[in-house]
VMD Tcl script that builds the backbone (N, CA, C; Angstrom):
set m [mol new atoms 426]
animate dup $m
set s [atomselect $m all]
$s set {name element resname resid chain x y z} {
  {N N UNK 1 A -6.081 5.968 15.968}
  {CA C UNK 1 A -6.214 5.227 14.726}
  {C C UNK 1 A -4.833 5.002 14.138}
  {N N UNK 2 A -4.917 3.648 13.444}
  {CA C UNK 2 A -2.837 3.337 12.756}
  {C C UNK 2 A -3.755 3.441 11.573}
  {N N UNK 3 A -2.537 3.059 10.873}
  {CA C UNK 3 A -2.408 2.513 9.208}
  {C C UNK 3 A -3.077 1.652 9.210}
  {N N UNK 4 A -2.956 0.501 9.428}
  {CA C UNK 4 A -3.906 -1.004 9.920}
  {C C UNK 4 A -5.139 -0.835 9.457}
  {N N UNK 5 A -5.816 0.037 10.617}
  {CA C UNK 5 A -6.953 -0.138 10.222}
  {C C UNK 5 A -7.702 0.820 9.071}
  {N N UNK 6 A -7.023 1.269 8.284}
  {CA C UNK 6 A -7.423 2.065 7.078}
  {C C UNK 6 A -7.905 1.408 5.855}
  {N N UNK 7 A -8.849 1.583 5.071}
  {CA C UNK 7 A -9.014 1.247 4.065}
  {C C UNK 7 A -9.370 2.004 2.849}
  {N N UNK 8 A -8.581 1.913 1.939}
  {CA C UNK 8 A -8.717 3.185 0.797}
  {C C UNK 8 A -9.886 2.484 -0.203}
  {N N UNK 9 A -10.752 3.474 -0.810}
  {CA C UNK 9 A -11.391 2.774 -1.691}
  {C C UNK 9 A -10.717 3.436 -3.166}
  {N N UNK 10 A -10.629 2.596 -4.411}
  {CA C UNK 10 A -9.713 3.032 -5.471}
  {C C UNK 10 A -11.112 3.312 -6.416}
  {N N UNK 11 A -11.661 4.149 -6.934}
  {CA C UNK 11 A -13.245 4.321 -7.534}
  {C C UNK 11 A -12.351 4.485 -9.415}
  {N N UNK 12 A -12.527 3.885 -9.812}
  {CA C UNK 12 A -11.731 3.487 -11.365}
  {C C UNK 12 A -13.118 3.812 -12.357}
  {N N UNK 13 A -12.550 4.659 -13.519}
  {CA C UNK 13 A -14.045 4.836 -14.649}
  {C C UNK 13 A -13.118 4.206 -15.302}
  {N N UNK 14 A -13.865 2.963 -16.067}
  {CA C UNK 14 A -12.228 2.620 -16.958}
  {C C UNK 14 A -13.237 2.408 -18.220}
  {N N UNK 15 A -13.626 3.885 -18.599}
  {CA C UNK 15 A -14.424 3.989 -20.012}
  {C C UNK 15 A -13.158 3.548 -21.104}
  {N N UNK 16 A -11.841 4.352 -20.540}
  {CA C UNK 16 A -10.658 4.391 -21.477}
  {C C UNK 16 A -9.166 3.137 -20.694}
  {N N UNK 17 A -9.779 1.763 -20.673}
  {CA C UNK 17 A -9.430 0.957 -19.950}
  {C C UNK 17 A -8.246 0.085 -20.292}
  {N N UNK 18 A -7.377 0.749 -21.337}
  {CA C UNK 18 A -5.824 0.172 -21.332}
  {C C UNK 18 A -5.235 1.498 -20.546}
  {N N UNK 19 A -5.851 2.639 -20.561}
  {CA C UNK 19 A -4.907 3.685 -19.740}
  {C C UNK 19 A -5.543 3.519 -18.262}
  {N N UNK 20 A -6.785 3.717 -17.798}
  {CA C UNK 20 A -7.096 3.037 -16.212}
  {C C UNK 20 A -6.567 2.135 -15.600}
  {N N UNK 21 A -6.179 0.767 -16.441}
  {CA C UNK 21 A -5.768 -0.404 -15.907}
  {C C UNK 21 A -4.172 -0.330 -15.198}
  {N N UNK 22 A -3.375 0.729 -16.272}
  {CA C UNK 22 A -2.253 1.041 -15.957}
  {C C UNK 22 A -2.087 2.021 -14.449}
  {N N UNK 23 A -2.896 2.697 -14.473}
  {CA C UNK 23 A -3.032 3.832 -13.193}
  {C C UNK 23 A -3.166 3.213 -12.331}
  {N N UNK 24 A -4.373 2.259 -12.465}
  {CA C UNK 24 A -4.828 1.289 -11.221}
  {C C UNK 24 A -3.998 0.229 -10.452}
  {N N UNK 25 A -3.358 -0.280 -11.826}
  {CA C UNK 25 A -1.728 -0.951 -10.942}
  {C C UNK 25 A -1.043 0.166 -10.694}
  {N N UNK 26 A -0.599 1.241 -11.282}
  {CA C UNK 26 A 0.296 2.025 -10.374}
  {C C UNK 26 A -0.171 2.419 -8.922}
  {N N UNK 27 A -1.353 2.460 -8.833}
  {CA C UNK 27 A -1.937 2.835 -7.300}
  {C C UNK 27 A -1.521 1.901 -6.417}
  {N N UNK 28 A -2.069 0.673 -6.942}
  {CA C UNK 28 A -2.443 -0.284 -5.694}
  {C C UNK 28 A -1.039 -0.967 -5.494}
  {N N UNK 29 A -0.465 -0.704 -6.328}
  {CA C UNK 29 A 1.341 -1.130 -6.079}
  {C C UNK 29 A 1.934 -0.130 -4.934}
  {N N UNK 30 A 1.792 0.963 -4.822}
  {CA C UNK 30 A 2.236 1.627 -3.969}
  {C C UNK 30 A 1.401 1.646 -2.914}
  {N N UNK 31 A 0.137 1.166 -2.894}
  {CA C UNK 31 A -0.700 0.788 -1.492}
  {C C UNK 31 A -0.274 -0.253 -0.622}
  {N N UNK 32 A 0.138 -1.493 -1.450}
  {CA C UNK 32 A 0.790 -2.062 -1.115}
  {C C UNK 32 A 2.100 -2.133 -0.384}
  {N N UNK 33 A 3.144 -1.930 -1.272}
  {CA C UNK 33 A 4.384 -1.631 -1.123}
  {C C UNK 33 A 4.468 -0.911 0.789}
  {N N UNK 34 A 3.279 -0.079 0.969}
  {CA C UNK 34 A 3.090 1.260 2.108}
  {C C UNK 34 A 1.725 0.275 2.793}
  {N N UNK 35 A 1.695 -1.164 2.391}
  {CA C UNK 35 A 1.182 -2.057 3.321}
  {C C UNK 35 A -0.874 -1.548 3.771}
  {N N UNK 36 A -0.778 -0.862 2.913}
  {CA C UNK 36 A -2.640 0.273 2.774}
  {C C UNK 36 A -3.456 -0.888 2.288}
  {N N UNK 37 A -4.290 -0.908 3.058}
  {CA C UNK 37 A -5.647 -1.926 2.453}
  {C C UNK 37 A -6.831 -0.664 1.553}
  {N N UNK 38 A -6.879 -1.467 0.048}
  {CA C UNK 38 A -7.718 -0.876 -0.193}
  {C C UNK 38 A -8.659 -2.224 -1.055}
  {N N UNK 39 A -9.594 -1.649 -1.816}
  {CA C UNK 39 A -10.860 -1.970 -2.483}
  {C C UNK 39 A -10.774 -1.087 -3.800}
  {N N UNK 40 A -11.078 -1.963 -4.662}
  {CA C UNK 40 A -11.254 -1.438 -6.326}
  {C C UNK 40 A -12.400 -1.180 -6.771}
  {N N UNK 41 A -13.207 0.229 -6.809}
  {CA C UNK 41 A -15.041 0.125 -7.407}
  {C C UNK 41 A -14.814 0.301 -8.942}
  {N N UNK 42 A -15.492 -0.038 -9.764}
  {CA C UNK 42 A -15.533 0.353 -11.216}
  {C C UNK 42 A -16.512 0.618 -11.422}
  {N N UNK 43 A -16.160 2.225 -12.346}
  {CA C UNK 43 A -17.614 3.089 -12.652}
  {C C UNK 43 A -17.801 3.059 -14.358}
  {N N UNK 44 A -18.864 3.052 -15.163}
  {CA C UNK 44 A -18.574 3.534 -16.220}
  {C C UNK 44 A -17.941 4.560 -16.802}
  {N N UNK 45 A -17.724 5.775 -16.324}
  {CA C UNK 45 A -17.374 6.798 -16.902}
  {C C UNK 45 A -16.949 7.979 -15.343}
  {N N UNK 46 A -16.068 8.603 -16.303}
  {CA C UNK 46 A -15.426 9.741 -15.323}
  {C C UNK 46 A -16.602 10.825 -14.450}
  {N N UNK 47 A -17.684 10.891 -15.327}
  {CA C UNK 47 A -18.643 11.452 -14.622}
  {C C UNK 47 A -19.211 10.655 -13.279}
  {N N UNK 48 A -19.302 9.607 -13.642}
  {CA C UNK 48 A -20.162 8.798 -12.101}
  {C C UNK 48 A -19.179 8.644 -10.928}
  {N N UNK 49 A -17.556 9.324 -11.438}
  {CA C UNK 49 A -16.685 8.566 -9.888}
  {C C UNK 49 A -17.229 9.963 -8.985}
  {N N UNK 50 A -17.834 11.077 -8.999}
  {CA C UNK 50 A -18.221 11.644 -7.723}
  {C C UNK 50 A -19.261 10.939 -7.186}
  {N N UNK 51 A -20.305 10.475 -7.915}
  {CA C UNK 51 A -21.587 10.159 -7.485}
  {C C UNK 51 A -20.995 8.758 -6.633}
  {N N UNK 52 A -20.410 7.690 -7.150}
  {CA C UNK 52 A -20.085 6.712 -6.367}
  {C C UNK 52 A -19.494 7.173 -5.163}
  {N N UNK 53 A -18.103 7.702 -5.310}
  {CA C UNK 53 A -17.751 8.266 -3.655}
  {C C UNK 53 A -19.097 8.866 -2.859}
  {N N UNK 54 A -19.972 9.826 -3.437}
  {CA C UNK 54 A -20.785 10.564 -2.826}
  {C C UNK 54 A -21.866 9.173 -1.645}
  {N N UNK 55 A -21.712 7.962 -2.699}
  {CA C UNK 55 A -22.527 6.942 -2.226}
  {C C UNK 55 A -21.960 6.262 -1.504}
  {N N UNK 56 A -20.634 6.007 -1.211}
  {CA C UNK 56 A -19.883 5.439 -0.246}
  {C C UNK 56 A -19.143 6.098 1.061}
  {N N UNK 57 A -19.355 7.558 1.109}
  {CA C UNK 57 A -18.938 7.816 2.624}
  {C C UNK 57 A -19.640 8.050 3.547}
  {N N UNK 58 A -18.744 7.406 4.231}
  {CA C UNK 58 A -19.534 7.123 5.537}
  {C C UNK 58 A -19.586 8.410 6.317}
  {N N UNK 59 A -20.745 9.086 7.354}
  {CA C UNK 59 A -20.463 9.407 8.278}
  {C C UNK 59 A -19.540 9.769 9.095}
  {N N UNK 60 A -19.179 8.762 9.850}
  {CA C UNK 60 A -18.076 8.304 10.871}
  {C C UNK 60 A -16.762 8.438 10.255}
  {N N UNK 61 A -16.686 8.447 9.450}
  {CA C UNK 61 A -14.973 8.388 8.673}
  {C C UNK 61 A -14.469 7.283 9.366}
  {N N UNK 62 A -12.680 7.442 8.928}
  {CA C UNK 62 A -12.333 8.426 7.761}
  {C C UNK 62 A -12.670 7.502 6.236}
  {N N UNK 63 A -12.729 8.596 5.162}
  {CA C UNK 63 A -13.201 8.005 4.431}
  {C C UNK 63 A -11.915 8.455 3.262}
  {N N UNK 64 A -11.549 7.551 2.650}
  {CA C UNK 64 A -10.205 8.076 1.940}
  {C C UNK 64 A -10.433 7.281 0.536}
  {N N UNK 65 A -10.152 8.100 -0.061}
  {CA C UNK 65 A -10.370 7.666 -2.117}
  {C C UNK 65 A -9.520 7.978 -2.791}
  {N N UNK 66 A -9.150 7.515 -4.058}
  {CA C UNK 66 A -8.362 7.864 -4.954}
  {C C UNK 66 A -9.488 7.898 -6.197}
  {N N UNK 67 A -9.273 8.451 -7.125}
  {CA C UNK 67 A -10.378 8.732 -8.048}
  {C C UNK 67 A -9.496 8.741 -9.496}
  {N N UNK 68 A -9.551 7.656 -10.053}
  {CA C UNK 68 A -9.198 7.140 -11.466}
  {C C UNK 68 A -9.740 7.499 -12.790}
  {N N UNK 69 A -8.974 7.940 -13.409}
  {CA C UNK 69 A -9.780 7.707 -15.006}
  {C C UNK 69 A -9.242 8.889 -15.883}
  {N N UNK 70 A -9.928 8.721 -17.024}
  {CA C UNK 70 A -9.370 9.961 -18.062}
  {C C UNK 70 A -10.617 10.389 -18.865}
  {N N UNK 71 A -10.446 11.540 -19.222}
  {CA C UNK 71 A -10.671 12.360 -20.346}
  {C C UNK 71 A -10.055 12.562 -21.432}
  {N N UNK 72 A -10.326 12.342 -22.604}
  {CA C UNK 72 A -9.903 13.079 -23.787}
  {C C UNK 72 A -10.228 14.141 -24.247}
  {N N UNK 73 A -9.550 15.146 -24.637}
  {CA C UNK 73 A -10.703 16.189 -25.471}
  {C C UNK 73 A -10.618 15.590 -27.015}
  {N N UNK 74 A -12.297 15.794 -27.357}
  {CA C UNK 74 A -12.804 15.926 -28.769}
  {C C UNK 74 A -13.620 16.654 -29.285}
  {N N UNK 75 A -13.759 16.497 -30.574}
  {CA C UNK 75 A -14.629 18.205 -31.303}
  {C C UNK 75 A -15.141 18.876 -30.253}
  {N N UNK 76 A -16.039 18.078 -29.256}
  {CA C UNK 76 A -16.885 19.276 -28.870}
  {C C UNK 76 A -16.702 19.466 -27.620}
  {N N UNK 77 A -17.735 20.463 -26.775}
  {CA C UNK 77 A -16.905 21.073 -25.519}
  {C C UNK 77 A -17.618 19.812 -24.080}
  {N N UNK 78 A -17.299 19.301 -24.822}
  {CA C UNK 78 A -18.001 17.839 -23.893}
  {C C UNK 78 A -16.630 17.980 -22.751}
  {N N UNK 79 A -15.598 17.684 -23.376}
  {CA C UNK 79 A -14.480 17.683 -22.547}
  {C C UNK 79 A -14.117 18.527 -21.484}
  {N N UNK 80 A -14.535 19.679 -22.001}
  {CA C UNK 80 A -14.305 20.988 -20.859}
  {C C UNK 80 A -15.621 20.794 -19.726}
  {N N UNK 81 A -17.194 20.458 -20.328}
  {CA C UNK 81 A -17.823 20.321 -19.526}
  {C C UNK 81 A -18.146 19.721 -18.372}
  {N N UNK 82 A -16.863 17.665 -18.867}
  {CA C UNK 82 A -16.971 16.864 -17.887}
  {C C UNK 82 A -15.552 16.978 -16.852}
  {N N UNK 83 A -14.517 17.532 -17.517}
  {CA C UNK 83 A -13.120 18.146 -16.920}
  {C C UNK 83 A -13.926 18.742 -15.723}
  {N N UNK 84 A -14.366 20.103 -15.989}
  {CA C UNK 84 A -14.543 20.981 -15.011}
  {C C UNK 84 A -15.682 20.473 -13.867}
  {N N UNK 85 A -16.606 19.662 -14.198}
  {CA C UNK 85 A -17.512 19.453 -13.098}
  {C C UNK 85 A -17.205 18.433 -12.201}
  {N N UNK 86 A -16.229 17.663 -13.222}
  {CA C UNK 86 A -15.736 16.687 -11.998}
  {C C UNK 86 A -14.770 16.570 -11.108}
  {N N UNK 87 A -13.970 17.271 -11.913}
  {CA C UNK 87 A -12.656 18.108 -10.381}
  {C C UNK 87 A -13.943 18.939 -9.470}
  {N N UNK 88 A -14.639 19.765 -10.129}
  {CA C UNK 88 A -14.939 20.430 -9.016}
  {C C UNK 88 A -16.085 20.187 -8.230}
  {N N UNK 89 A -16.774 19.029 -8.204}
  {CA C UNK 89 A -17.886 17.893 -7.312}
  {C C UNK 89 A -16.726 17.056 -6.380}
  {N N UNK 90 A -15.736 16.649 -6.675}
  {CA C UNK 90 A -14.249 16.050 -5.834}
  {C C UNK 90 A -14.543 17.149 -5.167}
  {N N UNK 91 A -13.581 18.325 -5.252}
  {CA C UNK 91 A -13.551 19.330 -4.369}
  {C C UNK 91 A -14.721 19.545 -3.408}
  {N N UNK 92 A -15.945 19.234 -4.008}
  {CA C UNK 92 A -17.327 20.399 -2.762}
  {C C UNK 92 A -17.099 18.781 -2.214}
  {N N UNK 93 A -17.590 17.894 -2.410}
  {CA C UNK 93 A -17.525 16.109 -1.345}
  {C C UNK 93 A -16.378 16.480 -0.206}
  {N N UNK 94 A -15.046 16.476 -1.011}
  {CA C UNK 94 A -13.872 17.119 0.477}
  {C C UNK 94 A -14.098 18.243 1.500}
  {N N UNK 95 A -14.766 18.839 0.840}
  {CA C UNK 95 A -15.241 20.536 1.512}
  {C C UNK 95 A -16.676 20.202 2.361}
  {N N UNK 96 A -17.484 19.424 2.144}
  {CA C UNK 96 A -18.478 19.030 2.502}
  {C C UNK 96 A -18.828 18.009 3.211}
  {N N UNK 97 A -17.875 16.871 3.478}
  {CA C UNK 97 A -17.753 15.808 4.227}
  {C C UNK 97 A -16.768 15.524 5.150}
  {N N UNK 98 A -16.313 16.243 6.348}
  {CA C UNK 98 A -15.288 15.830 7.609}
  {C C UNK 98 A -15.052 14.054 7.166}
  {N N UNK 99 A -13.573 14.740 7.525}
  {CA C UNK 99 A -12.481 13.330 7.395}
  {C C UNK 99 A -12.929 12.428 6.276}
  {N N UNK 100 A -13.171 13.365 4.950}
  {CA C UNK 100 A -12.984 12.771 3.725}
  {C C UNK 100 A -11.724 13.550 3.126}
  {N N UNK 101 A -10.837 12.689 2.753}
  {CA C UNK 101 A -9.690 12.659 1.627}
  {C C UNK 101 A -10.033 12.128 0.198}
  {N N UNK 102 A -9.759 12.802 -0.893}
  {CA C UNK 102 A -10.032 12.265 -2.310}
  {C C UNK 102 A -8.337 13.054 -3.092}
  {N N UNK 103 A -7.813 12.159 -3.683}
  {CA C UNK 103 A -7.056 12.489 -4.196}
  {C C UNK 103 A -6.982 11.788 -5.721}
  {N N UNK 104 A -7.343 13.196 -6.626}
  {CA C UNK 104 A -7.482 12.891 -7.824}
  {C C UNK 104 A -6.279 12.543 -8.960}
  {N N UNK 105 A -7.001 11.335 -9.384}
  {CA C UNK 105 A -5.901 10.661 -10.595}
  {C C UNK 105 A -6.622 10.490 -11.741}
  {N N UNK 106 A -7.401 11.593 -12.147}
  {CA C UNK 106 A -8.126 11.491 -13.549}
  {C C UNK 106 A -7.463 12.492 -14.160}
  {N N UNK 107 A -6.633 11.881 -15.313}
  {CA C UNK 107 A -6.270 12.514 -16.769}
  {C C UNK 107 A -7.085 12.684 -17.892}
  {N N UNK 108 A -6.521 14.556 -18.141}
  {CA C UNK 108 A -7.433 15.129 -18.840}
  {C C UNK 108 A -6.721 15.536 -19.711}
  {N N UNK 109 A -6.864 15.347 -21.158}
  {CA C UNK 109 A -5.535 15.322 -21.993}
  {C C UNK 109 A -6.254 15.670 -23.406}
  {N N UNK 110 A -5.495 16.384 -23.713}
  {CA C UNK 110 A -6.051 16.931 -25.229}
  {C C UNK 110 A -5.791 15.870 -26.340}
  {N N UNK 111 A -5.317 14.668 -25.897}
  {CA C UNK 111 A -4.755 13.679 -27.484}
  {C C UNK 111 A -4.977 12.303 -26.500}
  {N N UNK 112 A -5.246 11.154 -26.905}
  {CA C UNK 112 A -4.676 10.138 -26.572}
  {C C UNK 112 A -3.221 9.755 -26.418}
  {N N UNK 113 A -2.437 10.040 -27.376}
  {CA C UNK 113 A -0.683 9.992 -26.850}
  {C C UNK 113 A -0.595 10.662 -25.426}
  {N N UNK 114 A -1.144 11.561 -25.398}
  {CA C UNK 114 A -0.691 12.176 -23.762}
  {C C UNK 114 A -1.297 11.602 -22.728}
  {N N UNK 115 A -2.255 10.512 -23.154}
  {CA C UNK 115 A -3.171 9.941 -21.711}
  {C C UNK 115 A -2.649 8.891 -21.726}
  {N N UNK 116 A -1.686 8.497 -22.869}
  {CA C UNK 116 A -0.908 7.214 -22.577}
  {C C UNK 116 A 0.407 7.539 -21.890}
  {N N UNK 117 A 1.206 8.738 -22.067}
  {CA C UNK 117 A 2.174 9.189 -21.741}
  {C C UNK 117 A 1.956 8.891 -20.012}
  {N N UNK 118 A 1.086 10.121 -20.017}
  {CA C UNK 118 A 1.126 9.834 -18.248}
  {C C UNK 118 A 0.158 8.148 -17.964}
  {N N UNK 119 A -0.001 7.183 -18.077}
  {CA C UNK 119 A -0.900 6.403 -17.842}
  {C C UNK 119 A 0.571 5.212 -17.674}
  {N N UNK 120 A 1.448 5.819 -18.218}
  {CA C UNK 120 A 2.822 4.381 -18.434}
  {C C UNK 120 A 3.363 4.155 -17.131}
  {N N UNK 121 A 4.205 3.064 -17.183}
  {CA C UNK 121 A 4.700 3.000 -15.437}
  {C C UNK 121 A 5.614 3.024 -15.387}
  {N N UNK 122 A 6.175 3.457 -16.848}
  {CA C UNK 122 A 7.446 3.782 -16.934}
  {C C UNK 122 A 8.089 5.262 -16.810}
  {N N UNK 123 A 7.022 5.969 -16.586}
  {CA C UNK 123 A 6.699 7.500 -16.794}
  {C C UNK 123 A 6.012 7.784 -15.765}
  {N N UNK 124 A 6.036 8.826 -15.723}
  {CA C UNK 124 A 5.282 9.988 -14.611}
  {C C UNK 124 A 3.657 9.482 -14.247}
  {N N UNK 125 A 3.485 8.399 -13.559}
  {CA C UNK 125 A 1.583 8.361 -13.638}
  {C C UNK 125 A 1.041 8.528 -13.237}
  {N N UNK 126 A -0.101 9.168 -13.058}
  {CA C UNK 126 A -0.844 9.811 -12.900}
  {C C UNK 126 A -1.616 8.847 -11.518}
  {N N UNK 127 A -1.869 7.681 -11.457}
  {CA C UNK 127 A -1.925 6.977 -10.533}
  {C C UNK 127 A -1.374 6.939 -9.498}
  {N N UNK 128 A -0.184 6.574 -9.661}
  {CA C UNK 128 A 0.937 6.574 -9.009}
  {C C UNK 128 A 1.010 7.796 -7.761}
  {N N UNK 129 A 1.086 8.770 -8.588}
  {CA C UNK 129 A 0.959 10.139 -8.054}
  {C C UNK 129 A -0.012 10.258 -7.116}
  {N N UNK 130 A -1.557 9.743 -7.598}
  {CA C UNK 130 A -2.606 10.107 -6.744}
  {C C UNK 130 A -2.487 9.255 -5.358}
  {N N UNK 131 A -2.083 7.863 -5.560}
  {CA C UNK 131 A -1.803 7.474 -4.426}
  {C C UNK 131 A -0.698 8.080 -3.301}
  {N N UNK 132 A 0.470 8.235 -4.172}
  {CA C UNK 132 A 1.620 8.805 -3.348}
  {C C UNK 132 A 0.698 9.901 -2.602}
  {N N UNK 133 A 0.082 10.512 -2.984}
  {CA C UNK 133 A -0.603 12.119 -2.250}
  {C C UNK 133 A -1.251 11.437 -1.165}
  {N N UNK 134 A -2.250 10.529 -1.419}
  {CA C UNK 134 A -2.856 10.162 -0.328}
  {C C UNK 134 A -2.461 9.086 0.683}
  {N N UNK 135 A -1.326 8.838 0.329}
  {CA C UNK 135 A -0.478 7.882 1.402}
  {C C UNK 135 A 0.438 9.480 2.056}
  {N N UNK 136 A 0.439 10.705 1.543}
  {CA C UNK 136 A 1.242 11.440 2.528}
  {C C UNK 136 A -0.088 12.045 3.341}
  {N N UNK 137 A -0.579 12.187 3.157}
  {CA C UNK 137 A -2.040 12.389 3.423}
  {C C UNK 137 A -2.095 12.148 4.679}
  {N N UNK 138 A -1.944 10.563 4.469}
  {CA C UNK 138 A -2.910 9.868 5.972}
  {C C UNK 138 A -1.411 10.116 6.714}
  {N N UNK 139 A -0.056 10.044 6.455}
  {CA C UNK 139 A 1.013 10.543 7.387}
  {C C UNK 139 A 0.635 11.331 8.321}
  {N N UNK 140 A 0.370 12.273 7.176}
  {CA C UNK 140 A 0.271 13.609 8.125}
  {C C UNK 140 A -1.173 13.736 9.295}
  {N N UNK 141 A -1.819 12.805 9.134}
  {CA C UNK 141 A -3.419 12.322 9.904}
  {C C UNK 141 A -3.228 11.681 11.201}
  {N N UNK 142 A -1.993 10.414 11.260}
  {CA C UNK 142 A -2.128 9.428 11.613}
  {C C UNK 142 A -1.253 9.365 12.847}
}
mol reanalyze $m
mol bondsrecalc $m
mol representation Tube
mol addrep $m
């Protein structure tokens, strides 16, 4: 198998969609740039991007994702509840599905200033990042 024939799927919740939109060009700019064919899904909310991947891998592999979006925390422990289950449903899908890769780019941020901070492309993003991981990823695969 090359690079060629790879295709990443980019699974975007863009509940919070001036900071997604930014991640999502930081991804697919560096997919590009590293010549990666991918596909853009849009979910409502940070909770449904496991269930969508869960609905899109294949069997056969390989099956490779980047997983978009943010959290805020507010008053209540909503934040901790959807933080923690959805890193860790990513994790059991990788653990549970041969020649699945997911490399997470959902920001979880106690303020909005900080989900814009990392969300800039002028700054550290969080996108950016998730792709870079999974373009070393398939290096090390391929």
């Amino acid at each position: 198998m090359n690079k060629n024939e790879l295709k990443v799927k980019v699974i975007v919740a863009d509940y919070y969609k001036e900071i997604t939109d930014s991640l999502t060009l930081s991804a697919i700019t560096l997919l590009k740039k590293n010549k990666i064919k991918y596909e853009i899904i849009k979910v409502p909310g940070v909770y449904e991007i496991p269930q969508m991947i869960k609905w899109c891998i294949n069997s056969k592999g390989p099956n490779l994702f980047i997983a978009l979006g943010c959290v805020i925390k507010g008053q209540t422990y909503h934040f901790e509840v959807i933080s923690d289950s959805v890193g860790e449903s990513l994790l059991d899908l990788v653990n549970s599905n041969p020649k699945t890769l997911i490399t997470n780019g959902i920001i979880n941020a106690n303020n909005k200033n900080q989900a814009l901070k990392r969300s800039k492309s002028d700054n550290k993003n969080k996108g950016q990042e998730a792709a870079s991981a999974l373009i070393r990823m398939i290096r090390c695969l391929i």
